[in-house]
N, C-alpha and C positions, 0 to 999 in steps of 0.2 A: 504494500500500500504506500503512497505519495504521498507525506506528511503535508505538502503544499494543499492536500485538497481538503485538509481539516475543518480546515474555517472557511471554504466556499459557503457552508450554507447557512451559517453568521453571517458571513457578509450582504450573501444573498436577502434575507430576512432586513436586513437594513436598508439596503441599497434600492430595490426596486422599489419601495413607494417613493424616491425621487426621480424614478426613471423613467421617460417618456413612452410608450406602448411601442413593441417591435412591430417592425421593423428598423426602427431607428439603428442610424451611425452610432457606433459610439468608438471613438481611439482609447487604447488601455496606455496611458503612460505608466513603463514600468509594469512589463505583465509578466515577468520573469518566465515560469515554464508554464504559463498561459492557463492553468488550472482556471480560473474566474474567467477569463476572455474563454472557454468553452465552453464553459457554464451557461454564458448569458450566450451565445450561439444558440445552443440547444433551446434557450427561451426563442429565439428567433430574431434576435438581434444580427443587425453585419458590425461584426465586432475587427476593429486593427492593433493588434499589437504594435506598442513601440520598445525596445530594448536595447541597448549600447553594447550588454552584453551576447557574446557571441553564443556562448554554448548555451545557456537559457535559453537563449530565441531561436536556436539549434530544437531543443526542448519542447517550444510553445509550436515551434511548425508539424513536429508529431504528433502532436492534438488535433491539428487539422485547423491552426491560427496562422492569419497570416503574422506576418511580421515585418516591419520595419527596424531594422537593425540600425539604430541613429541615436543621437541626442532629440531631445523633442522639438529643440530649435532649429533642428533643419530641416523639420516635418513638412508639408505643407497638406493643401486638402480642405474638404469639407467637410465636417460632424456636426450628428446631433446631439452627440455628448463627445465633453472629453475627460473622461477621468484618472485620476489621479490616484493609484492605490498604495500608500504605504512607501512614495520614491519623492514625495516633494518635499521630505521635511530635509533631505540632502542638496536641493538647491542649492545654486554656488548666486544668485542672485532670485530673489521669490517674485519680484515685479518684472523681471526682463521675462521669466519662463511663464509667469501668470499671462501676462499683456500677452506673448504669442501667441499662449496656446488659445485666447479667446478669439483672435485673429481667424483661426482653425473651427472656428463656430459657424455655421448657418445661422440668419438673422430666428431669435427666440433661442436658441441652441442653452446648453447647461456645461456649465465647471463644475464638478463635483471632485470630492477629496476624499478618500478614506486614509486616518491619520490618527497619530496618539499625540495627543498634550503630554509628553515628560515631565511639565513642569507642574503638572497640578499631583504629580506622589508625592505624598506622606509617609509619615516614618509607616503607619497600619502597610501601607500599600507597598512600600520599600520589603519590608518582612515578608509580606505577602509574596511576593516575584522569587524572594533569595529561599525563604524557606521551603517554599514549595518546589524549587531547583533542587534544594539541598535531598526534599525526600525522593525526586526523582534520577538523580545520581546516586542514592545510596539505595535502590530499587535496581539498580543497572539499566535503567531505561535511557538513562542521558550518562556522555560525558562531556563538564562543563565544570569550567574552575567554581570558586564559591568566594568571596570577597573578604577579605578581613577588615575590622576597624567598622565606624559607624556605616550602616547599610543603607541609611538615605544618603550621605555621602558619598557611598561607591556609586550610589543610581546615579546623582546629580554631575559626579565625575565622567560618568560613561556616557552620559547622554547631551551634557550640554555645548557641544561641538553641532548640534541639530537646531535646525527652527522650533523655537518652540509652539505650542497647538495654536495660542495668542495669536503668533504673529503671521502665523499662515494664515488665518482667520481674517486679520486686518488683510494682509495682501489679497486675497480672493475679494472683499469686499470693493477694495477700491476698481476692481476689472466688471463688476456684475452688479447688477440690482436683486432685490428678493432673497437677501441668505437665509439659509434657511438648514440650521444645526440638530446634531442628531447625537446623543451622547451613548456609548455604546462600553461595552467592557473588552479592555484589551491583553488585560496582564497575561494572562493563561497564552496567551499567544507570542509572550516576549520570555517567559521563562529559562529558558535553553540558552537565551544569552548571545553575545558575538564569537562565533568561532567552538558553541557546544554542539557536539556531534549526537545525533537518535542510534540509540542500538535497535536490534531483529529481536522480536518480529514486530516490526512498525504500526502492528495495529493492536499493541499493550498500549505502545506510545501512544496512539489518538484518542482511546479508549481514555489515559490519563488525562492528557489536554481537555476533554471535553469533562469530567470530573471536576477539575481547576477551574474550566470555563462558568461552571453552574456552581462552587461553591464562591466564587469571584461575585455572580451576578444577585446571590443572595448578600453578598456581605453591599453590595450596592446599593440594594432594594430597602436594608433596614439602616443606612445611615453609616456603616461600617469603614467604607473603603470610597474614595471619588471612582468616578466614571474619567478615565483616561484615553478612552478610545472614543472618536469622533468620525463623524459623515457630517460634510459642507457642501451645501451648494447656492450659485448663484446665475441668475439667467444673464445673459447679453442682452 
């Protein structure tokens, strides 16, 4: 099993009530091995990958996606979406890559973002990502370092080289009218960390992820932990 398609149907559950009715365009900035850009095919969408990287988009083309192998700025074309999954918070500029890609819109078209605010964890929420890492390497399901020293600290160290959710949020607004935010749970899907590897058989592993995912969405629902995962969008 494909750990990338764990969270297809999270996302899915999100995503489609901001999404136009297929057959709409939509460009996947950032569809790595195209799991989601199949997804929304099979809904009946014309979906286009973009990707920089080669072997992912090697990856997404055995799905049966297309791909453009590019940066998004040297895309051109017309969508009626273009979204954004989990690749614009590495922006190297958030207004040069926002302003084009809305360029890349049909007049009414959508920017949409699936993304984590970093900056709104807490220490609950800190504990939450590391401990829960902690008991799925010592399960042998994951290997992935474990951080020493205060644990909001290691998160705020590993992540604040990223846009934070804020300011994505501002730069999507100034390119669109109508934003329109969606708070979502993400940590269960950031556990593993940069550079922790899933051991076999891959479907303990999702099997755990979706456990994490639903005790995440409880400690949400009674006040426990913020909502760190987001869905934005705005019309041209």
């Amino acid at each position: 099993m494909d750990l990338t398609t764990v969270a297809v149907p999270h996302t899915l559950t999100h995503l489609k009530p901001l999404l136009p009715a297929p057959p709409a365009r939509i460009l996947e900035v950032g569809c790595g091995r195209g799991a989601l850009a199949s997804a929304l095919a099979d809904l009946g969408y014309e979906v286009t990958g973009v990707d920089r990287n080669a072997e992912v988009a090697a990856a997404a083309r055995t799905r049966g996606v297309p791909v453009i192998e590019a940066d998004v700025l040297d895309v051109s074309g017309e969508y009626d979406v273009v979204l954004f999954t989990r690749s614009l918070h590495h922006a190297e500029n958030l207004d040069a890559i926002l302003t084009h890609a809305a360029t890349l819109l049909a007049p009414g078209g959508q920017l949409i973002i699936e993304e984590f605010a970093w900056e709104r964890v807490d220490h609950a929420a800190a504990h939450f990502v590391y401990d829960n890492r902690a008991l799925l390497v010592a399960a042998g399901l994951l290997d992935a370092d474990h951080p020493s020293g205060d644990l909001l600290d290691a998160w705020i160290g590993g992540h604040d080289s990223l846009h934070p959710g804020s300011a994505m949020l501002t730069a999507l607004s100034r390119v669109g009218s109508d934003l329109t935010t969606v708070d979502t749970s993400i940590l269960w899907r950031l556990v593993d960390g940069r550079g922790g590897s899933w051991t076999e058989p891959a479907t303990h592993a999702a099997d755990a992820l979706n456990t994490i995912r639903e005790a995440e969405e409880r400690r949400i629902a009674c006040g426990m932990l913020p909502s760190v995962g987001l869905l934005a969008s705005v019309r041209r």
